[in-house]
C-alpha positions in Angstrom: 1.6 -15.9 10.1 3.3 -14.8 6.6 6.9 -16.5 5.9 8.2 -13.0 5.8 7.3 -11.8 9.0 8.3 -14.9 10.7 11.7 -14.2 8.6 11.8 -11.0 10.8 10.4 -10.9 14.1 13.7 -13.7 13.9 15.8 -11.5 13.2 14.8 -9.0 15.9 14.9 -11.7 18.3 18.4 -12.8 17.3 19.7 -9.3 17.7 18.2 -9.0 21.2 19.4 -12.0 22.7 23.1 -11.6 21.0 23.4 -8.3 22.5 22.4 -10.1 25.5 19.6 -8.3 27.2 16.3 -8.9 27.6 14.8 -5.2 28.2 12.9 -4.2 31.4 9.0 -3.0 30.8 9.1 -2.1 34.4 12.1 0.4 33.4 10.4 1.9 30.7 13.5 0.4 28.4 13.5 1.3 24.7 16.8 1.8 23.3 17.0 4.5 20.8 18.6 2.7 17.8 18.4 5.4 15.2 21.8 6.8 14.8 20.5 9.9 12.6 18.3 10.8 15.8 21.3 10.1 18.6 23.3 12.6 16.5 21.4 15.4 15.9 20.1 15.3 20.2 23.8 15.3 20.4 24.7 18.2 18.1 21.0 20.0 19.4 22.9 20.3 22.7 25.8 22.2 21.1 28.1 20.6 23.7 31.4 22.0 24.5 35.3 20.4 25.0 34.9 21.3 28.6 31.1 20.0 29.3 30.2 17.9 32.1 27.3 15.8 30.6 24.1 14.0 32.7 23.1 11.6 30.6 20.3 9.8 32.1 18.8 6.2 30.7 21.9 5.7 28.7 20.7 2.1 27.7 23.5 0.2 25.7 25.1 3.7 25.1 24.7 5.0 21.8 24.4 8.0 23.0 27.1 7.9 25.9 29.7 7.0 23.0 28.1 10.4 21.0 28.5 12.5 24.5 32.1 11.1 25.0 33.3 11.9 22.1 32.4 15.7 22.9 32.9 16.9 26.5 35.3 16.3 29.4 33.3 13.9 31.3 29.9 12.3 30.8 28.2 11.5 34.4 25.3 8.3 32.9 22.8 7.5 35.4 21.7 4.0 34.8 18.9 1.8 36.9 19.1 -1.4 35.9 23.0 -2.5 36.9 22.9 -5.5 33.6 22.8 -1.8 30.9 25.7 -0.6 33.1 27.8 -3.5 32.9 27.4 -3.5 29.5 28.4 0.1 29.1 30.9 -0.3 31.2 32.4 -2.9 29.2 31.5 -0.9 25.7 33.8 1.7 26.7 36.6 0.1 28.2 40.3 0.2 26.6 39.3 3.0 24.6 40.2 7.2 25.1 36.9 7.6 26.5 37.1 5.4 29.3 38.2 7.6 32.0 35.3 10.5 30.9 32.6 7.9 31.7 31.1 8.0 36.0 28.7 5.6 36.4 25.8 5.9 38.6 23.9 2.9 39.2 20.1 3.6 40.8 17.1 5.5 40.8 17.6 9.1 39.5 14.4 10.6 41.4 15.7 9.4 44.2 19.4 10.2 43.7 21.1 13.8 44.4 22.0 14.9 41.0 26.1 16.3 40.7 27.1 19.1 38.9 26.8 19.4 35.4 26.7 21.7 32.4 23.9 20.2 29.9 21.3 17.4 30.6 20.9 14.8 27.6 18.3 11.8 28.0 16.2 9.7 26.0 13.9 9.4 29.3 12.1 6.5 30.9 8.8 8.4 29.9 7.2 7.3 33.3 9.4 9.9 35.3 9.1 12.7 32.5 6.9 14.9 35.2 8.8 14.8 38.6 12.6 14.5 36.7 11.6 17.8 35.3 11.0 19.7 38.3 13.8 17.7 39.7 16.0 19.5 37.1 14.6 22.8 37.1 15.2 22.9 41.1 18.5 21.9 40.9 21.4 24.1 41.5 23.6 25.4 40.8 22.3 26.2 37.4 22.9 23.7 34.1 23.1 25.7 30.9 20.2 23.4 29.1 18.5 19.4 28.8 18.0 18.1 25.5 15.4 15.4 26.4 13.0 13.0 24.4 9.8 12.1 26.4 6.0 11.0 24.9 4.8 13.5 22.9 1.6 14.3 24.2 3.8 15.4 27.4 6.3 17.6 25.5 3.3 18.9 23.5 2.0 20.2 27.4 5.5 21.6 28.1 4.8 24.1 25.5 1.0 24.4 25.5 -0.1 28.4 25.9 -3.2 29.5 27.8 -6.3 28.1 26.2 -4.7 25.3 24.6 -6.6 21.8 25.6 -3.3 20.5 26.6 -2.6 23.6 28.7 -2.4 22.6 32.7 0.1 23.2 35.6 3.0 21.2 34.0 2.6 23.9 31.2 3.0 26.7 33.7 4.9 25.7 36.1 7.3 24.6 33.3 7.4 27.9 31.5 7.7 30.2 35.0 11.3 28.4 35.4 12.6 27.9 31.8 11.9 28.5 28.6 10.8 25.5 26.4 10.8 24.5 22.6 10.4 21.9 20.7 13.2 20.2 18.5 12.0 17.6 16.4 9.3 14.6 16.5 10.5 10.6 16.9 8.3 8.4 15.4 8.0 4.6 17.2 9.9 2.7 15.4 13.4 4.4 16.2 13.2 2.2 19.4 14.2 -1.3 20.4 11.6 -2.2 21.1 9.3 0.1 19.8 7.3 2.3 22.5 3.0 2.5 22.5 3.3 6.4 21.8 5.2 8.9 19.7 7.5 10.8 21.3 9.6 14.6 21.0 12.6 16.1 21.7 12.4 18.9 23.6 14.9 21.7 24.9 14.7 23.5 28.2 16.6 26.1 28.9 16.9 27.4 32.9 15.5 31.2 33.9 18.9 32.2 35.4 18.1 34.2 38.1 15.2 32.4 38.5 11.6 34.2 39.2 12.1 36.0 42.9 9.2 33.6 43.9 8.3 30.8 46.6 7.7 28.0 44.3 6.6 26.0 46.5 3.6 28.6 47.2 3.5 29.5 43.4 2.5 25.4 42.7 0.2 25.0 46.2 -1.5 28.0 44.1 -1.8 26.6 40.9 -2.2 23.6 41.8 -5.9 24.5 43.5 -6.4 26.6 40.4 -6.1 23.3 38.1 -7.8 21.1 39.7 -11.0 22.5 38.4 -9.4 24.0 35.5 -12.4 25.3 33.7 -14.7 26.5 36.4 -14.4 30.1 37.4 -11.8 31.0 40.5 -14.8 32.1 42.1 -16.4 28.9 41.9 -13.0 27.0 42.7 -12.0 28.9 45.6 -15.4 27.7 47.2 -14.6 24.2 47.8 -14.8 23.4 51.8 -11.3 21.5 51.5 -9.8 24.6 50.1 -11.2 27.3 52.5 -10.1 24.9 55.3 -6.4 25.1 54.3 -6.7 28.7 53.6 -7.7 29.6 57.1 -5.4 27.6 59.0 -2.5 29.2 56.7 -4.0 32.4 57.3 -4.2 32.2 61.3 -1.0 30.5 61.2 1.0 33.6 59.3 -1.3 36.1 62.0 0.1 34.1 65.0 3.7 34.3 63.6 3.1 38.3 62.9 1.3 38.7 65.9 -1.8 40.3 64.3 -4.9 39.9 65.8 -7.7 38.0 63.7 -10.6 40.3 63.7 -14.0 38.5 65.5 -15.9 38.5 62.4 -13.0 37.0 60.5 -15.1 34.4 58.1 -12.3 33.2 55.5 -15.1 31.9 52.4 -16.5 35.8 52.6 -12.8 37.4 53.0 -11.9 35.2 49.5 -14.6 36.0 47.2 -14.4 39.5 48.5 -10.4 39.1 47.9 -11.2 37.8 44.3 -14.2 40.0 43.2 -12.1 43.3 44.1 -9.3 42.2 41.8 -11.9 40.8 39.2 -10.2 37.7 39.3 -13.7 35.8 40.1 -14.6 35.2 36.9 -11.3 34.1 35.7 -10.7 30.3 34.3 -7.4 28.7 35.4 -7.4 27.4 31.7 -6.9 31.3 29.7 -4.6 32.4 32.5 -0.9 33.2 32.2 2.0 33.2 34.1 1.6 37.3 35.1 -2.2 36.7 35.8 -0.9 34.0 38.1 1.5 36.4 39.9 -0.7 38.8 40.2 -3.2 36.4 42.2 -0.6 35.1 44.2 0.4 38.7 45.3 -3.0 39.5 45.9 -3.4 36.8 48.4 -0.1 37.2 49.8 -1.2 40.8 50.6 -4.1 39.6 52.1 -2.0 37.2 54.8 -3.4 33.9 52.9 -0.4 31.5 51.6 -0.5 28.3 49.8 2.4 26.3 51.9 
């Protein structure tokens, strides 16, 4: 190996172990160390004096400090209980340290408090369910500024007949609207990630689509799983028909309409689809009102999706 980068890798591993901490690969740990980038997430968030922040990840806290600095109170939602020590201890005996709630666990598995705005440089392996965990929550936050892998930020904003386009990208866009901020190359990160990654801003649909999500996502979910076949050729599948019926004699029972003799549920959904020329539709070019408009169409019919 070359003197030089002996010289450094040294260094690197000097400043690691005098801050102490050994980071956790099972935590997705990469500390932003950028201060440029931990500014301008802050500032992108246009926080005010009276915020309650949800900062999640907060690592050694350069961002915390940022977010402290700002608002009332900053609510950091920490995992691994050695960063929160440590952040704990950065901001004692200063103004801040009464503005700082700690919460030491899992945040997916954690009831999230109230807040105002959302902040994170994310553990990118729960980028997918902490975003729906967010955008169900309530009462409404005001907006997330939030970095994640940028192939995944790049779906958050992917339109119909994009290759990225899929579910996240829809179910995404029916509750919020999405853009993106900036791009964060690797090597702002201690250590530095595999991937590239984005900041990205979501901003909640308040009042939200007058929609069952859960039915809207058993919907689209079906639809992309087989993404570029044709509905008609989706709606086909034996597992699918199966769960359709048993929906559909299940919302007849609680109505107490009678299911006609002849009922046969694969004929009744290509009929359904054909007379509303949705049959030769692709998941893939379809947006959000093409997606309601199915879903009603069904929902007329008595078939649900929970």
């Amino acid at each position: 190996m070359p003197k030089e980068k002996t010289v450094k890798k040294s260094r690197q591993h000097q400043a690691v172990q005098k801050q102490g901490i050994n980071f956790n690969k099972d935590f997705g740990q990469h500390i932003l160390k950028n201060p440029l980038i931990v500014t301008s997430m802050v500032e992108k968030a246009a926080l005010r004096t009276t915020d309650v922040v949800l900062e999640v990840g907060p690592g050694t806290g350069n961002m915390t400090v940022k977010l402290l600095e700002k608002t009332k109170k900053v609510i950091a939602c920490e995992i691994d209980p050695r960063l929160a020590a440590e952040l704990q201890k950065r901001v004692q005996s200063t103004p801040s340290q009464n503005k700082l709630q700690l919460m030491i666990g899992d945040v997916l598995k954690t009831e999230l408090p109230f807040f105002d705005v959302c902040v994170a440089n994310l553990p990118y392996q729960i980028s997918s369910p902490f975003v729906f965990k967010l955008l169900l929550h309530r009462p409404f936050f005001r907006c997330a500024v939030l970095m994640f892998q940028r192939e995944f930020a790049q779906r958050l904003v992917a339109q119909p007949g994009d290759k990225l386009y899929c579910r996240l990208s829809i179910n995404t866009q029916l509750l919020a609207r999405v853009d993106l901020l900036m791009k964060v190359g690797k090597n702002n990160f201690r250590p530095p990630p595999k991937v590239e990654s984005s900041v990205v801003r979501i901003e909640p649909r308040n009042p939200p689509p007058p929609i069952n999500f859960q039915e809207w996502d058993g919907l689209v979910r079906i639809c992309f799983s087989r993404k570029n076949k044709t509905l008609g050729a989706a709606f086909k599948f034996t597992k699918i028909l199966e769960l359709l019926e048993k929906n559909y004699k299940t919302s007849c029972s609680l109505k107490s309409v009678p299911i006609p003799p002849d009922f046969d549920v694969k004929t009744k959904v290509a009929e359904l689809l054909q007379k509303n020329e949705y049959d030769k539709k692709r998941a893939r070019t379809m947006d959000i009102d093409d997606f309601l408009g199915l879903l009603n169409c069904f929902n007329t019919e008595g078939f649900h999706f929970t």
